[in-house]
Backbone as CSV, one residue per row, in Angstrom:
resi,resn,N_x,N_y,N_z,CA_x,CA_y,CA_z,C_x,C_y,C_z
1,UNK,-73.362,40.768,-81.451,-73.889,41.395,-80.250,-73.059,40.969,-79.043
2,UNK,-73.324,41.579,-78.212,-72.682,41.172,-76.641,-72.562,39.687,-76.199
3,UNK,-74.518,39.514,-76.374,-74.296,37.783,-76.150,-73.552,37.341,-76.983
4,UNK,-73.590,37.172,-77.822,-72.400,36.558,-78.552,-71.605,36.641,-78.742
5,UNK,-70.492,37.450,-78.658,-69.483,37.501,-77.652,-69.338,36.837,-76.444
6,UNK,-69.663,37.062,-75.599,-70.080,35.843,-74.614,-69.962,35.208,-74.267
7,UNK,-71.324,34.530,-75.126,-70.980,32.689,-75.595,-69.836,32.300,-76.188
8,UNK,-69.357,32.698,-77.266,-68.185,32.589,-77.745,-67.086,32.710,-77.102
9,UNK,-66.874,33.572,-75.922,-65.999,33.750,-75.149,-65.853,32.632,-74.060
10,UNK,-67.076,32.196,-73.387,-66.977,30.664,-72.469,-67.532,29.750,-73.108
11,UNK,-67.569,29.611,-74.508,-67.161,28.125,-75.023,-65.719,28.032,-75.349
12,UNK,-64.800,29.082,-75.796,-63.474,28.782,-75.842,-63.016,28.699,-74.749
13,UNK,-63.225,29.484,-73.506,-62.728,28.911,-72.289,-62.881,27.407,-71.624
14,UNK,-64.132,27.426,-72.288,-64.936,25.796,-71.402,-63.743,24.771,-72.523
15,UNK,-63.428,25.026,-74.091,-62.942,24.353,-74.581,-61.696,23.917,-74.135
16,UNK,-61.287,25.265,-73.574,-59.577,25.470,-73.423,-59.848,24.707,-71.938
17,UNK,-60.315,24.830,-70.768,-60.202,23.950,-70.052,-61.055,22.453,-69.845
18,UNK,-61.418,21.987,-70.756,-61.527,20.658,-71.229,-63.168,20.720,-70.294
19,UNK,-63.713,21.319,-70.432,-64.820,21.297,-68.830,-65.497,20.098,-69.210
20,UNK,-66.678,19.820,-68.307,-67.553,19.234,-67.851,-69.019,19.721,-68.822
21,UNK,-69.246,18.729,-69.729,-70.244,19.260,-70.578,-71.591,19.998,-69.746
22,UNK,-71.936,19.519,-68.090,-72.821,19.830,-67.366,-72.450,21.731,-66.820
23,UNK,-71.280,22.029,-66.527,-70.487,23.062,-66.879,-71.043,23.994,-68.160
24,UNK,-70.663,23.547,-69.442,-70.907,24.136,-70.694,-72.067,24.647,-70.614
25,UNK,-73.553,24.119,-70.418,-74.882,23.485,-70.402,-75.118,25.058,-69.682
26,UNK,-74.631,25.057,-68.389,-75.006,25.615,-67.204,-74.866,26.953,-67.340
27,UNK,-73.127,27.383,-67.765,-72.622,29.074,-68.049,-73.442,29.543,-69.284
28,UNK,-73.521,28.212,-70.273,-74.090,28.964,-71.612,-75.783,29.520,-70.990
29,UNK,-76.086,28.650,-70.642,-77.826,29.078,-69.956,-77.999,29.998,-69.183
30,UNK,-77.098,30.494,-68.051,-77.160,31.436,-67.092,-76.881,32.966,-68.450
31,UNK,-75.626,33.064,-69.357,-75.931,33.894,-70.103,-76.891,34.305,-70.827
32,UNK,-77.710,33.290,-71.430,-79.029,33.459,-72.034,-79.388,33.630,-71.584
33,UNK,-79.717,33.682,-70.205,-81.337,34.095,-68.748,-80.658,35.587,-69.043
34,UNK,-78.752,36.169,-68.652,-79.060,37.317,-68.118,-79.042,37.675,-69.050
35,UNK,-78.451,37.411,-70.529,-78.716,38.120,-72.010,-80.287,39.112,-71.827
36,UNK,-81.373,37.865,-72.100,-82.620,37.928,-71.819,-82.875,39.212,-70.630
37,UNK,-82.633,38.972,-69.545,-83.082,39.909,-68.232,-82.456,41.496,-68.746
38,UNK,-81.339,41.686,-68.968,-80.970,42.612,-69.696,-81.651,43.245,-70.820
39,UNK,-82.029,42.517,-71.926,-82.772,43.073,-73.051,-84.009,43.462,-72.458
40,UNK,-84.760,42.935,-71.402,-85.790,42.887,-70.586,-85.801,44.206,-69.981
41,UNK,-84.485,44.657,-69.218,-84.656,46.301,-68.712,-84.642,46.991,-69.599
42,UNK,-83.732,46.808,-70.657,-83.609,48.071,-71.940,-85.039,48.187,-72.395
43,UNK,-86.098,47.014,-72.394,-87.093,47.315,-73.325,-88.350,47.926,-72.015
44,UNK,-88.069,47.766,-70.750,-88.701,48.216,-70.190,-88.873,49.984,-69.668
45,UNK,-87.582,50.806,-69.821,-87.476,52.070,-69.901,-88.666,52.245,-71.231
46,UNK,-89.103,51.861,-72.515,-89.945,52.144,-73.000,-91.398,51.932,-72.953
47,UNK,-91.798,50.374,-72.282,-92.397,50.126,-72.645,-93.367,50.301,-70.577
48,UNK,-92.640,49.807,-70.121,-93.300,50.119,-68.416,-91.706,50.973,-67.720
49,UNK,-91.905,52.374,-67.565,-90.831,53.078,-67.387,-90.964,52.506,-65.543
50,UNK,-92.106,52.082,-64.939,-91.937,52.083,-63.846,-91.513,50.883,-62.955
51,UNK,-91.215,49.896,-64.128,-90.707,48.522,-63.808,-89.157,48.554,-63.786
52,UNK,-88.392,50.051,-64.462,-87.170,49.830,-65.125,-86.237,49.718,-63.407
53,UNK,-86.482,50.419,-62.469,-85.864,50.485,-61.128,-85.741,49.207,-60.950
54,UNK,-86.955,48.019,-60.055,-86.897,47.282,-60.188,-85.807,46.002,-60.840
55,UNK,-86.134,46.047,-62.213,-85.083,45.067,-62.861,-84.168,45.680,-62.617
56,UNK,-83.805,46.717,-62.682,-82.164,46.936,-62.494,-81.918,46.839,-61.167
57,UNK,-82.705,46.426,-60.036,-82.261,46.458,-58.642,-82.214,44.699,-58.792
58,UNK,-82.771,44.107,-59.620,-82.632,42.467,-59.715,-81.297,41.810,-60.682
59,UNK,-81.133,42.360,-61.549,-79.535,42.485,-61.945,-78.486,43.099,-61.112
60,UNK,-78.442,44.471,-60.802,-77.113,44.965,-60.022,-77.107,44.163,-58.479
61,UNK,-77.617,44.149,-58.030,-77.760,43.269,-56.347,-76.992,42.349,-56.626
62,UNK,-77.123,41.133,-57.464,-76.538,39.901,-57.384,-75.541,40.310,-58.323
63,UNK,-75.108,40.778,-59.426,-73.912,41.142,-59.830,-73.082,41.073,-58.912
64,UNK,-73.246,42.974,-57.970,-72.347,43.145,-57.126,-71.849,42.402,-55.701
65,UNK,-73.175,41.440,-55.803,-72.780,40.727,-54.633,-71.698,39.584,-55.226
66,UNK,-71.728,39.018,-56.216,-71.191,38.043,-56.893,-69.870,38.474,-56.962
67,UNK,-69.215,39.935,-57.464,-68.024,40.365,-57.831,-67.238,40.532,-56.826
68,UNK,-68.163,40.717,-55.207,-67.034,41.109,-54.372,-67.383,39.722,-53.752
69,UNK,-68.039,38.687,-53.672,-67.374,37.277,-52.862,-66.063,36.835,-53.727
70,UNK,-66.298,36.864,-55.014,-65.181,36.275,-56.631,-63.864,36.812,-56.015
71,UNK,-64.216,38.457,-55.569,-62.808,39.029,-55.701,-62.432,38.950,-53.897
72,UNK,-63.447,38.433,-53.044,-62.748,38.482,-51.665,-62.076,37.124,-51.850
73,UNK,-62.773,35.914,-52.279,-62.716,35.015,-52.547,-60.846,34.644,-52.638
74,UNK,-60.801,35.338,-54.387,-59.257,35.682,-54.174,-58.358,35.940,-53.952
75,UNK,-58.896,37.464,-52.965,-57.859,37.743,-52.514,-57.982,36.734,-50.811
76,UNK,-58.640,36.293,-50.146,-58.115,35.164,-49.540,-57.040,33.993,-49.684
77,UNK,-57.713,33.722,-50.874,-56.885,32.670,-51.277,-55.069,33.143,-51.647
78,UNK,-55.057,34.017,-52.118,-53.458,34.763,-52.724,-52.740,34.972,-51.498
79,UNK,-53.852,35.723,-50.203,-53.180,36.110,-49.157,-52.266,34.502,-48.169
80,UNK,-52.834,33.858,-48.630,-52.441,32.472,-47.625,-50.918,32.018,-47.946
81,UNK,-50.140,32.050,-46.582,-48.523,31.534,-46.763,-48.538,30.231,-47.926
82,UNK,-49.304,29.355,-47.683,-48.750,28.192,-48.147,-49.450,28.255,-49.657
83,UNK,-50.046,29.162,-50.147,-50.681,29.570,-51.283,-50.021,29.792,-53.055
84,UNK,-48.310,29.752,-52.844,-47.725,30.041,-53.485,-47.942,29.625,-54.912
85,UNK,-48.200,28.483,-55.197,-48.933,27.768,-56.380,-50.182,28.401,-56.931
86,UNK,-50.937,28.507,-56.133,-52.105,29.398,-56.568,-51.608,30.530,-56.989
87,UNK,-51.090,31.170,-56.515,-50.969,32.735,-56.631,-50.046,32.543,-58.402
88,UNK,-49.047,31.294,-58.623,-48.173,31.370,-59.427,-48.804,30.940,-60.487
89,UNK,-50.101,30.430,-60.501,-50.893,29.547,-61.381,-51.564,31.077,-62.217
90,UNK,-52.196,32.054,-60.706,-53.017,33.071,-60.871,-52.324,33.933,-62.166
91,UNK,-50.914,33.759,-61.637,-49.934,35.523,-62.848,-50.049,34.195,-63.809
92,UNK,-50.244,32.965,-64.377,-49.843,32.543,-65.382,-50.932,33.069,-66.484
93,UNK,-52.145,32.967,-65.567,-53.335,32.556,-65.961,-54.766,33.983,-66.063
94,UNK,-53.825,35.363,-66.045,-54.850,35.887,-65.671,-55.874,36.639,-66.353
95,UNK,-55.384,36.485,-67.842,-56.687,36.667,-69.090,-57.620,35.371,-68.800
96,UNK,-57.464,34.650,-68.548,-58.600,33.441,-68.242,-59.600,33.497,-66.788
97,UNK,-58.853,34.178,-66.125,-59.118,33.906,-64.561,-60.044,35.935,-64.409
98,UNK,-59.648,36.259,-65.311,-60.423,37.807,-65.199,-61.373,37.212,-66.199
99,UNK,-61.683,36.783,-67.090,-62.994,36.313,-67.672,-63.762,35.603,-66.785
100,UNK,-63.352,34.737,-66.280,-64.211,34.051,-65.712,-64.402,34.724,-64.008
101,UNK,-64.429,35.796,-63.430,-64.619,36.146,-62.960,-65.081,37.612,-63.072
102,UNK,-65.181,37.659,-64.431,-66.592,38.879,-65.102,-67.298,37.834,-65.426
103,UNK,-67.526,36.672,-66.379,-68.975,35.923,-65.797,-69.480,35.261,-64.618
104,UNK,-68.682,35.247,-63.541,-69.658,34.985,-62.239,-70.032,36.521,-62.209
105,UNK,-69.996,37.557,-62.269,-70.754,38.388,-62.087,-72.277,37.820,-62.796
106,UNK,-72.675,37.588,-63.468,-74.057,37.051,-64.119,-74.144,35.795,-63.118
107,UNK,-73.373,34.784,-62.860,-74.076,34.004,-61.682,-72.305,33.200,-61.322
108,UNK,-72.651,33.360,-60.247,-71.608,32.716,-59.153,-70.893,31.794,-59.321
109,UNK,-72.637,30.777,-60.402,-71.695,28.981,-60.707,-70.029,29.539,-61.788
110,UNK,-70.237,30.460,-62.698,-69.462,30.525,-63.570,-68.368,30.865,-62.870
111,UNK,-68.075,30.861,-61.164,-66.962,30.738,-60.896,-66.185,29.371,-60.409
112,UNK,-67.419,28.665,-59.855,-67.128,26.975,-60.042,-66.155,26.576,-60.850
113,UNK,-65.951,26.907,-62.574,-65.475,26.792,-63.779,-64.023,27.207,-63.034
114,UNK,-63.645,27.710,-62.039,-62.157,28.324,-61.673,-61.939,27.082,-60.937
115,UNK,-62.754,26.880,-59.321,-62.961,26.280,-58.927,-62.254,24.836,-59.052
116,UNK,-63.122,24.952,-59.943,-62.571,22.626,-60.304,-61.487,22.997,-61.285
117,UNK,-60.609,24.195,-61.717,-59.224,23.821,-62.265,-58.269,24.699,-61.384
118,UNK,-58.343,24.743,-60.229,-57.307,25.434,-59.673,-57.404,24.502,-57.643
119,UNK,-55.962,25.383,-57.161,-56.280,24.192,-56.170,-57.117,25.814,-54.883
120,UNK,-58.185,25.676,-54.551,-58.725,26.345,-53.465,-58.586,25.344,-52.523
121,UNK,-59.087,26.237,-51.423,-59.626,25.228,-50.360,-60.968,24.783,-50.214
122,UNK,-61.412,23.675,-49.367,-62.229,22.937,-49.472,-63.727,24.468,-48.450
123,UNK,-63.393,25.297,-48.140,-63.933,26.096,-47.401,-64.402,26.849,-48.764
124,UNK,-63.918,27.288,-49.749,-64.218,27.892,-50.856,-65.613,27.212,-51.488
125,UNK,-65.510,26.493,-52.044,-66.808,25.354,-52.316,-68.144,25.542,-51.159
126,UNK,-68.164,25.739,-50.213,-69.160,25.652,-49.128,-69.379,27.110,-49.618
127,UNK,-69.158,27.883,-49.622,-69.228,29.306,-49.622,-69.688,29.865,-51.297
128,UNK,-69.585,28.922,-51.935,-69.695,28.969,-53.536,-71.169,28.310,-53.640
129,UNK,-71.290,27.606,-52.499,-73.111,26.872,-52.586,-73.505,27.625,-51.998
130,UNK,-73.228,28.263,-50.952,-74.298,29.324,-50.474,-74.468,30.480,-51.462
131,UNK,-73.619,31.132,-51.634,-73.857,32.044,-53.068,-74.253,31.417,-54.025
132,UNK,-74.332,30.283,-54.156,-74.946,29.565,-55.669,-76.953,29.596,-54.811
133,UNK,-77.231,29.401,-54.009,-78.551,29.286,-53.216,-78.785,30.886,-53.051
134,UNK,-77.532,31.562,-52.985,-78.637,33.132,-53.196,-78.886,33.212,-54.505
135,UNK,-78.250,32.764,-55.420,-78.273,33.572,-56.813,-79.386,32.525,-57.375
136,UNK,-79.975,31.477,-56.543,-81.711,31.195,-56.792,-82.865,31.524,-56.655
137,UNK,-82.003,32.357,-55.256,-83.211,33.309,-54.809,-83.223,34.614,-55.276
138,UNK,-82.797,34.554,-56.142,-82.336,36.459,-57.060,-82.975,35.889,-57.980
139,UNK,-83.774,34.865,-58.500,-84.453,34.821,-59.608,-86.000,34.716,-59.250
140,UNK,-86.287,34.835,-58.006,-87.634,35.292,-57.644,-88.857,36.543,-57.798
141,UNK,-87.190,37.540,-57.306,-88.238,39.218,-57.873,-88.698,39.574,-59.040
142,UNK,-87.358,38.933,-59.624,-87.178,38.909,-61.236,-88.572,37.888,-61.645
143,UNK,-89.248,37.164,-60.871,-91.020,36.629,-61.722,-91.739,37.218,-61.704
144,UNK,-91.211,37.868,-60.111,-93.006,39.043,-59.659,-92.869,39.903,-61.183
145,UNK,-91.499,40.701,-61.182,-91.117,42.029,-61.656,-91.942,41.378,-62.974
146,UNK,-92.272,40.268,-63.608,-91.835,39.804,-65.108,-93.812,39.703,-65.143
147,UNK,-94.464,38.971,-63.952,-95.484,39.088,-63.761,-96.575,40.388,-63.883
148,UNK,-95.520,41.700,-63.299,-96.491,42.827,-63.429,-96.289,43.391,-64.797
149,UNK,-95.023,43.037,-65.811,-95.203,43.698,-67.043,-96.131,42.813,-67.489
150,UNK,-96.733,42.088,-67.359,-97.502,41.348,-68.005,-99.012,41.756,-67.681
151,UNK,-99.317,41.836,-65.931,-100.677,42.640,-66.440,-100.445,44.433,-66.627
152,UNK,-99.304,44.958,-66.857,-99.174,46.303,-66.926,-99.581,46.306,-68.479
153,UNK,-98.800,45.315,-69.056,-98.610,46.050,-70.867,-99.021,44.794,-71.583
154,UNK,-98.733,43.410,-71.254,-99.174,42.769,-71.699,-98.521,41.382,-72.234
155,UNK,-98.946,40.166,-72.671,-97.900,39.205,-73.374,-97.474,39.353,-74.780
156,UNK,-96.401,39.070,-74.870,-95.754,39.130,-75.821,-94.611,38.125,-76.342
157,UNK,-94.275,37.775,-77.756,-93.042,36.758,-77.767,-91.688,37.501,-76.823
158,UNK,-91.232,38.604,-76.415,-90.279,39.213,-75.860,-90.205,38.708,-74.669
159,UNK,-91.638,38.688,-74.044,-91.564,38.469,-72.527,-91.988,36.835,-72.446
160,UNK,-92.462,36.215,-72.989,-92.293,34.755,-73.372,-91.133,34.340,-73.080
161,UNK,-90.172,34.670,-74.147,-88.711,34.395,-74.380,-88.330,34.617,-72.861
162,UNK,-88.400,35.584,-72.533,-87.623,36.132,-71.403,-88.365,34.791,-69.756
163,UNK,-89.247,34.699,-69.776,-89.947,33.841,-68.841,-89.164,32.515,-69.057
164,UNK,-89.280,32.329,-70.325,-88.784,30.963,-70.754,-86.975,31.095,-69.973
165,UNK,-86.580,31.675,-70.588,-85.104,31.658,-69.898,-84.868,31.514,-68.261
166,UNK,-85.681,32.609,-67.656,-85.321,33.001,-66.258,-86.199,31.372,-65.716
167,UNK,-86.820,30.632,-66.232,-87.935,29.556,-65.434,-86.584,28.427,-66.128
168,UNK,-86.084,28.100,-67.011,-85.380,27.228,-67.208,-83.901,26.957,-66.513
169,UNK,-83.979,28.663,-66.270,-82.204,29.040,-65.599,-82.104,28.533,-64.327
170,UNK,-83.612,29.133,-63.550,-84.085,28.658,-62.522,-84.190,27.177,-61.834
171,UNK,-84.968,26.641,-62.571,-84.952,25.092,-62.936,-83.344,24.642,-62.935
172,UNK,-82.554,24.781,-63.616,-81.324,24.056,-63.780,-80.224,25.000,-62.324
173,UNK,-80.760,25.585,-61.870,-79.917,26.242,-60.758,-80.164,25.498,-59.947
174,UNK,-81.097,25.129,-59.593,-81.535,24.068,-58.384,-80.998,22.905,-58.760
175,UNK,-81.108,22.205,-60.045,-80.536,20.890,-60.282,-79.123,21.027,-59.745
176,UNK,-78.592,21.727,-60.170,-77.022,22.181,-60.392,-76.287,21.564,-58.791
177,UNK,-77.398,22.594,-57.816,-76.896,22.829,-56.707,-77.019,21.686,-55.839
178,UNK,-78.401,21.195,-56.278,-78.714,19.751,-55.420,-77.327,18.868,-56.127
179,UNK,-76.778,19.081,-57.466,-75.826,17.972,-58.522,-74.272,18.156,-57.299
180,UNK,-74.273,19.281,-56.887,-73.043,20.115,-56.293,-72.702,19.343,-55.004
181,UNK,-73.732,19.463,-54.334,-73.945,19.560,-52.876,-74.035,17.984,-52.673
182,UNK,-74.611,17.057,-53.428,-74.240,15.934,-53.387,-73.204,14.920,-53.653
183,UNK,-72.405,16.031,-55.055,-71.260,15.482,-55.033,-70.025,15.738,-53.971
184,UNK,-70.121,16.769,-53.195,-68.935,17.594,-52.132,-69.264,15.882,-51.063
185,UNK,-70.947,15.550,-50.715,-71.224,14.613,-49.875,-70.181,13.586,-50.182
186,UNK,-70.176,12.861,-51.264,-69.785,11.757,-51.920,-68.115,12.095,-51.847
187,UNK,-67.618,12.809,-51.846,-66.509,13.547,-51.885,-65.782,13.293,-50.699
188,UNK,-66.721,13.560,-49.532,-66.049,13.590,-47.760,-66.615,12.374,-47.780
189,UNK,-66.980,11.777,-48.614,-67.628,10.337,-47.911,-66.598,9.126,-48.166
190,UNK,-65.929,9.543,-49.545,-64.883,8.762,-49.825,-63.829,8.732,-49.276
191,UNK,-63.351,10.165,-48.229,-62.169,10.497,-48.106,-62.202,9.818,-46.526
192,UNK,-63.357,9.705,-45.517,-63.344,9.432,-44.633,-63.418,8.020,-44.388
């Protein structure tokens, strides 16, 4: 299936760049939430046709918001004189660097994974936590939305599963970010 593909696809990346098992933990989980949220709209065109708008306005929103910070992101960075390394790293690298910037489309952190192996600027990171703090708050509608199939049609192991993911994804998005935001602290704290 897709997910699996996937997964398989950013564990060989996470392998190939030696990541951060907290890394691994994080992309593999955010795929399982949107695996989940996905199977979640497909089954909702059948089952509550009037929920299907909705989820798909809670997936495409943060997608597309995700794809064009990833890709302004870059092209900032390419555009900069003294950038030349980056840009030379970018043509080395760009079956790796187009994957991982089709999974920050599913969430933002999975562009972090670029992030800590390439050289950005320190302005990139600030801007990667604020999009990492929207894409926490994109998992809010997505409870109501998950709440009304539940008194619409009812519980089920499908929507279980699916709760379970989006409340755990949730959960570890916040860890992540508080893990992030404290290390950038520790970071300027050493340097100053």
């Amino acid at each position: 299936t897709l997910t699996e593909i996937l997964l398989a696809l950013t564990g060989g990346i996470l392998i190939f760049l030696n990541g951060r098992n907290i890394n691994t933990f994080v992309v593999l989980l955010k795929l399982l939430d949107f695996a989940s949220n996905v199977a979640f709209l497909i089954n909702t065109i059948n089952t509550d046709p009037d929920l299907f708008f909705p989820s798909f306005v809670t997936l495409a929103v943060p997608a597309v918001f995700n794809l064009l910070l990833v890709l302004g992101v870059m092209m900032q960075q390419t555009q900069q004189i003294n950038k030349s390394e980056f840009r030379g790293w970018l043509r080395k690298n760009i079956i790796m660097t187009t994957i991982i910037t089709i999974l920050s489309m599913v969430d933002i952190v999975n562009m972090k994974l670029l992030v800590d192996i390439t050289i950005f600027d320190p302005p990139v990171r600030k801007w990667l936590l604020v999009a990492g703090i929207f894409n926490i708050i994109k998992e809010l509608p997505q409870f109501v939305i998950l709440v009304q199939y539940i008194k619409d049609v009812g519980l089920n192991m499908f929507i279980i599963l699916t709760i379970f993911t989006s409340f755990i994804s949730l959960l570890f998005s916040i860890i992540y970010e508080i893990y992030e935001k404290l290390s950038s602290d520790l970071e300027v704290s050493h340097i100053v």
